[in-house]
C-alpha positions as CSV (number, residue, x, y, z in Angstrom):
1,X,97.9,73.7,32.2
2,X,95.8,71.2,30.1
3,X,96.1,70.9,26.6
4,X,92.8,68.1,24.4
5,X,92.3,67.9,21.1
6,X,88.2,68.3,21.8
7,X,86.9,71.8,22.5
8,X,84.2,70.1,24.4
9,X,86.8,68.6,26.5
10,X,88.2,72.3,27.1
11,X,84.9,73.6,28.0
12,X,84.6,70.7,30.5
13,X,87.8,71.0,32.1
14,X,87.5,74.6,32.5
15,X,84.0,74.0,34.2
16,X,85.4,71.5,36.3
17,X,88.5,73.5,37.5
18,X,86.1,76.5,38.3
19,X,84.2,74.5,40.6
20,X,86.9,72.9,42.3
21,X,88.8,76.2,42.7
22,X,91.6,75.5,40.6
23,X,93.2,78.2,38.5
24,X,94.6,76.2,35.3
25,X,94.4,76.8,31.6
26,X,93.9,74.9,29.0
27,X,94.5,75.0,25.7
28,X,93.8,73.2,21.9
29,X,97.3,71.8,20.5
30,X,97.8,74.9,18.0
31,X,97.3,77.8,20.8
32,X,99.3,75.9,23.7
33,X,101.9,78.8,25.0
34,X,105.4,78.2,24.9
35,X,107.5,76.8,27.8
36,X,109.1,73.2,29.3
37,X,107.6,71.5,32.7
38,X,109.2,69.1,35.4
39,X,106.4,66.8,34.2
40,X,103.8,66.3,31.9
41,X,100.7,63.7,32.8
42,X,98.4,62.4,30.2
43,X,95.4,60.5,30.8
44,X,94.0,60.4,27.5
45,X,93.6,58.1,25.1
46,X,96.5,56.2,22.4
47,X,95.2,58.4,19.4
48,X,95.6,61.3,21.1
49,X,98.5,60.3,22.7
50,X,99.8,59.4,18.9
51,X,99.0,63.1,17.8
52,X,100.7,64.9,20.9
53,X,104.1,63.5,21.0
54,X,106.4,65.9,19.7
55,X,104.1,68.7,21.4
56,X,104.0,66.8,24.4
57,X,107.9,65.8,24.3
58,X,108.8,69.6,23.5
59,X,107.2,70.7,26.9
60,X,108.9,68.4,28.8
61,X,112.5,69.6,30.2
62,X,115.2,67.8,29.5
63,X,115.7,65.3,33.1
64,X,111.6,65.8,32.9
65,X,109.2,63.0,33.6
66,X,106.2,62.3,31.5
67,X,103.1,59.9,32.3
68,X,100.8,58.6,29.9
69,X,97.7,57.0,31.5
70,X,94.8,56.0,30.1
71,X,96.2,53.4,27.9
72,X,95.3,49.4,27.4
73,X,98.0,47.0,27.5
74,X,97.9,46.1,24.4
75,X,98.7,49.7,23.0
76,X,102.1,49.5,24.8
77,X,104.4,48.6,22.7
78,X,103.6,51.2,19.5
79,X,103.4,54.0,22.0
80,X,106.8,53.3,23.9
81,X,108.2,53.3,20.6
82,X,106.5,57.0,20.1
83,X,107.6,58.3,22.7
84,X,111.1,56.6,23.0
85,X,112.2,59.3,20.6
86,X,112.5,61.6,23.1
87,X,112.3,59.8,26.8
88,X,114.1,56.9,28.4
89,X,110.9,54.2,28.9
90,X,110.5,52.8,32.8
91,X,109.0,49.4,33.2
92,X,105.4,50.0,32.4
93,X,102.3,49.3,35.0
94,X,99.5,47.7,34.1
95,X,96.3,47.3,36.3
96,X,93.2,45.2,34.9
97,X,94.3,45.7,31.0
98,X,95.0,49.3,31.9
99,X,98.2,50.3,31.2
100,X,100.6,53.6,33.0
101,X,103.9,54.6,30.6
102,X,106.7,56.6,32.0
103,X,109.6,58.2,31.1
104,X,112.8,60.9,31.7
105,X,113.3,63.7,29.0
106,X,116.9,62.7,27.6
């Protein structure tokens, strides 16, 4: 399941998961279906990121994992505090000024 804030981004996805044989969904923020995951992954970027949270924390089971790619170092610290609501923060991993930010559903 995918879930972007740009129906352009939907369209694409769905394209792209047709020709790669994929069956997925995906969805814009008000239509996403109910239900929790194991884990969530985001590779988008902070703003979005900033709009999601609570959507993106209420999928995620509790003793879920989430990752949020996608994200410059420097953006870090304001979304750990986001998402710190809801998820114990790992260490975060950053490549070339690109950052990774985990967590576990509490």
């Amino acid at each position: 399941m995918g879930v972007d804030i740009d129906e352009q981004a939907i369209r694409a996805s769905k394209a792209n998961a047709g020709q790669n044989n994929v069956q997925a969904q995906f969805y814009l923020p008000d239509s996403v279906p109910e239900g929790q995951f194991d884990v969530v992954v985001a590779n988008i970027l902070a703003n979005p990121l900033r709009m999601l949270g609570e959507m993106l924390a209420d999928r995620t089971k509790p003793g879920g994992r989430i990752i949020l790619s996608g994200l410059l170092d420097e953006q870090i610290e304001e979304l750990s505090e986001i998402y710190g609501q809801w998820f114990d923060i790992e260490p975060t991993e950053i490549d070339e000024g690109w950052a990774r930010l985990s967590g576990v559903k509490r």
